[in-house]
C-alpha positions in Angstrom: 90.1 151.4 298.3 91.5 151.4 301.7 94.8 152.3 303.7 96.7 155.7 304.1 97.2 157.7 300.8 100.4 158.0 299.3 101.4 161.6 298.9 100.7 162.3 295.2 104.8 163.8 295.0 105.9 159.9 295.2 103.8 158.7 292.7 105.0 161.3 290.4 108.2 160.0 290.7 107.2 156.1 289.0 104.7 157.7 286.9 106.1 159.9 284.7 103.8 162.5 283.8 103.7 166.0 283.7 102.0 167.5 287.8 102.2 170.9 286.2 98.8 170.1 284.3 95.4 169.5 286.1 94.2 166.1 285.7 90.4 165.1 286.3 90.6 162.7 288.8 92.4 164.7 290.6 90.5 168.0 290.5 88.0 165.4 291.6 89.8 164.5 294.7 90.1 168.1 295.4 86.6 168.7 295.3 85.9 165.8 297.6 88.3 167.3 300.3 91.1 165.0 299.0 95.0 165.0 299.4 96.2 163.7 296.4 96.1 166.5 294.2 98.8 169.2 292.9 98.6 173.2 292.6 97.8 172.9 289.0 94.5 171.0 290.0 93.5 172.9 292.9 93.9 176.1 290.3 91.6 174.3 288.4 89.5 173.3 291.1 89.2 177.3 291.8 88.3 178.2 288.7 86.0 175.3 288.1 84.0 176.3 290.9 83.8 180.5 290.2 82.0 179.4 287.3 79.8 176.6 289.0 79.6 177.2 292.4 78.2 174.2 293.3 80.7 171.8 292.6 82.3 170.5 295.2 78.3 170.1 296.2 77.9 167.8 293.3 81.0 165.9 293.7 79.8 164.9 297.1 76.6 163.7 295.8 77.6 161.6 293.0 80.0 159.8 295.8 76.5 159.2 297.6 75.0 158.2 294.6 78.1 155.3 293.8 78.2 154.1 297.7 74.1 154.1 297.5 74.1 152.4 294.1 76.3 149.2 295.2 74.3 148.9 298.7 71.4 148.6 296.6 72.8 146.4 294.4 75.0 144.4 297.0 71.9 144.3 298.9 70.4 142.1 295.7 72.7 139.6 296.0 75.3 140.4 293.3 78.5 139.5 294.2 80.8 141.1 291.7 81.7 144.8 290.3 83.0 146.7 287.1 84.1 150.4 287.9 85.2 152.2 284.7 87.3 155.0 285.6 87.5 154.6 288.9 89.5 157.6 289.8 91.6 158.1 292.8 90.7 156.4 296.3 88.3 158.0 298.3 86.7 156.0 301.2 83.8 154.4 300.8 85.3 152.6 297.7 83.2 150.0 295.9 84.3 147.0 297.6 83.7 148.3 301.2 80.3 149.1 300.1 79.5 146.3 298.5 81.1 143.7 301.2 79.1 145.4 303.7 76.5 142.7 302.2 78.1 140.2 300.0 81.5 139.6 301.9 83.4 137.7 299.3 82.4 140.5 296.5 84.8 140.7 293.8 85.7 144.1 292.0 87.7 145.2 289.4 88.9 149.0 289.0 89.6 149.9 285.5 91.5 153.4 284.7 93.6 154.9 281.8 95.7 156.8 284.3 98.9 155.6 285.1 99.0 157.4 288.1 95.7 156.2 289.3 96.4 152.5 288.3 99.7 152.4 290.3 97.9 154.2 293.5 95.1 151.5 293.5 97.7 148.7 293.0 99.9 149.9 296.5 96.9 150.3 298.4 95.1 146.9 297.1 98.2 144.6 296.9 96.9 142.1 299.3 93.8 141.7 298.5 92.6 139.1 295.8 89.4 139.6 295.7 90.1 143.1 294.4 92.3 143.9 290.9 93.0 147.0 289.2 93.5 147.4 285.3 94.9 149.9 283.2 92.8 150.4 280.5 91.4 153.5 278.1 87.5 152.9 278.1 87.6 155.2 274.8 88.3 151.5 273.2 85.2 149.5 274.0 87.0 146.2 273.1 90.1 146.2 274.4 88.6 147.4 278.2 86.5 144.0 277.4 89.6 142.0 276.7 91.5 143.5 279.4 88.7 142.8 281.8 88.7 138.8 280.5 92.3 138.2 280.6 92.6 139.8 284.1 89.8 136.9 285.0 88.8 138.3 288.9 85.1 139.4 286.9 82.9 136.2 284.7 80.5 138.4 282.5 78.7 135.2 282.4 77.0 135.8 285.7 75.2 138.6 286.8 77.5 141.7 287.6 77.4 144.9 288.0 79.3 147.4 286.2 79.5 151.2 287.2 80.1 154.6 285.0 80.4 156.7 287.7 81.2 160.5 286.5 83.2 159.5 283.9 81.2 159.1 280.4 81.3 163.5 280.1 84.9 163.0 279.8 84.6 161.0 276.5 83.2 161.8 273.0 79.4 160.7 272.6 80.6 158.1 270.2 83.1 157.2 272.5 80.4 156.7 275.6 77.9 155.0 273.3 80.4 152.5 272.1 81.8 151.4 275.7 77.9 151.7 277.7 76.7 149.6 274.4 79.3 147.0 274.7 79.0 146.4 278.7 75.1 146.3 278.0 75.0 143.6 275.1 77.7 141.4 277.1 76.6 141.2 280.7 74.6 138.2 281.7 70.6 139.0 282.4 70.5 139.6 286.2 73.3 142.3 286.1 72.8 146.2 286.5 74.3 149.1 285.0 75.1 152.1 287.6 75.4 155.6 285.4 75.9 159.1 286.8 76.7 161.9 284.0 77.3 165.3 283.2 73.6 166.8 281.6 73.3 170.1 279.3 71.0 172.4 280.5 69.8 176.2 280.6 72.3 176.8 283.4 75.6 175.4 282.7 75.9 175.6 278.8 76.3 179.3 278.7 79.6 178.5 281.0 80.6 175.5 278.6 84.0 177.2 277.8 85.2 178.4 281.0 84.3 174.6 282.3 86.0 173.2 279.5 89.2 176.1 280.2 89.2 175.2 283.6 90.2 171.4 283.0 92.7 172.5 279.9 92.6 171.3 276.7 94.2 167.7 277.4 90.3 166.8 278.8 87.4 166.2 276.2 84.2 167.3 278.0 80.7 166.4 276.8 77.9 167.0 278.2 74.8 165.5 276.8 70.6 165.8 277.2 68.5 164.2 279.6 67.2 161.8 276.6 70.9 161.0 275.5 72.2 159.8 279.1 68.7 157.6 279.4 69.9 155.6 276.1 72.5 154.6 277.7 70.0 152.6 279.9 68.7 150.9 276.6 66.0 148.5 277.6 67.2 147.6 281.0 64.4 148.2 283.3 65.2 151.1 285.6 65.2 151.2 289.6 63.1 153.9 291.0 63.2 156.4 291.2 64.5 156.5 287.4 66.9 158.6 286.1 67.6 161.5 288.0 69.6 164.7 289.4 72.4 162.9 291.4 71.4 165.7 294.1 68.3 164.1 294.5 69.3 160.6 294.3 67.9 158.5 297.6 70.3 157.6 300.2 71.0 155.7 303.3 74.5 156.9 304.3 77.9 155.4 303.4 77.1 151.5 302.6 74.3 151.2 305.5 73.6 148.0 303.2 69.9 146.3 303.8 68.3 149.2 305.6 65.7 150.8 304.0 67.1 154.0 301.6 65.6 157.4 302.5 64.8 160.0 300.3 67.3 163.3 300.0 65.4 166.5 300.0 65.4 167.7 296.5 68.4 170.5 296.4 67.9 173.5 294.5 68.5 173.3 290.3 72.5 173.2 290.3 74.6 174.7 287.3 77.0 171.3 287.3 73.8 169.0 286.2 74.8 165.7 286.4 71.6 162.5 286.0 72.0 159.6 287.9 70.6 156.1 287.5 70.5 152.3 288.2 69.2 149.8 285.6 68.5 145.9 285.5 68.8 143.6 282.7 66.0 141.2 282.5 66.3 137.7 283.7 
């Protein structure tokens, strides 16, 4: 999403929520050396990362990962994009990435936050190739409605839709139910983008100061390695597979058609989050 941020103190004053609590998205931003962010989420930010160190390490990674993801798949030909929970804009955004290849591409943010939805909207308002919907992802059908009636994205044509560190802030039932739904209705040619918080031997003995740090407004679920591969179900999976988003292959911010290079493998990080592309038979 492009243009100069709004200071997040006049969007408080349309949106009607509450800056005294932190907010995901916006500890997010925080990590990623963002602006639009309040105390209460850099306090959580703080405390988030004395119990992981690594972060604000991770954050930037899985932002490599989402503009490495669409070059790959802009770089395929696929003209049009899904991003569920798209969070707060932080250059490079899905359509600069993916028009880097495909000029015309189409993409439609979906969020639940009000905040987020009316941040996108000031920043996008002249653009029509681009929309952004407010919409809870936690209600697999309705995100599918809201996506057909807004009409920018036909699911009858190969598309790709992205789940970009956002399915560890849902119940598993929750995640299932919306990665299911996406999966059964896209046309074969499409791919599925998925980065997501993974349990291991390092982070769950921190579980509930990581769940603290965000308050209890946030549902955090991290899953197993085999749980975040379902979500794949029997798309076929772009090498390398699934795996950490620290290791993920990368050619730079939307360097589209050039040939992606491999990250050196970092060390085993506390905030485990897996990483993967997949592609839905023709």
């Amino acid at each position: 999403m492009t243009g100069d941020s709004a200071r997040p103190e006049e969007i408080a004053s349309a949106g009607g929520f509450d800056p005294s609590r932190p907010n995901a998205a916006r500890i997010y931003d925080y990590l990623l050396g963002g602006k639009d962010n309040f105390a209460a989420d850099r306090q959580a930010a703080a405390e988030l990362t004395r119990v992981l160190p690594d972060a604000a390490q991770v954050a930037r990674a899985n932002r490599d990962f989402l503009a490495a993801a669409v070059q790959y798949v802009a770089g395929c030909g696929i003209g049009q994009y899904v991003d569920i929970g798209a969070g707060l804009p932080t250059p490079p955004n899905v359509h600069q990435c993916a028009r880097a290849a495909v000029p015309g591409a189409r993409v439609a943010y979906m969020d639940n936050d009000s905040v987020v939805v009316a941040h996108a909207r000031a920043l996008l308002a002249t653009d029509d190739l681009v929309s952004v919907i407010r919409a809870d992802a936690r209600d697999d059908q309705a995100i599918l409605s809201a996506l057909e009636e807004d009409g920018l994205i036909d699911l009858a044509q190969p598309v790709c839709v992205l789940f970009v560190s956002m399915l560890h802030f849902m119940t598993a039932a929750e995640a299932d139910a919306v990665v299911a739904a996406f999966r059964e209705r896209v046309a074969p040619g499409s791919y599925l983008v998925i980065s997501a918080g993974v349990t291991t031997d390092r982070n769950i003995p921190v579980g509930d100061q990581i769940q603290a740090a965000y308050g209890e407004r946030t549902t955090l679920t991290g899953r197993p390695a085999a749980e975040i591969a379902a979500y794949f179900g029997d798309f076929d999976l772009v090498p390398p597979g699934i795996v950490p988003v620290t290791d993920w292959p990368f050619d730079g911010p939307c360097a589209a058609r050039r040939p992606m290079l491999r990250r050196v493998p970092a060390a085993p990080t506390k905030a485990g989050m897996l990483a993967g592309i997949g592609y839905k038979p023709r």
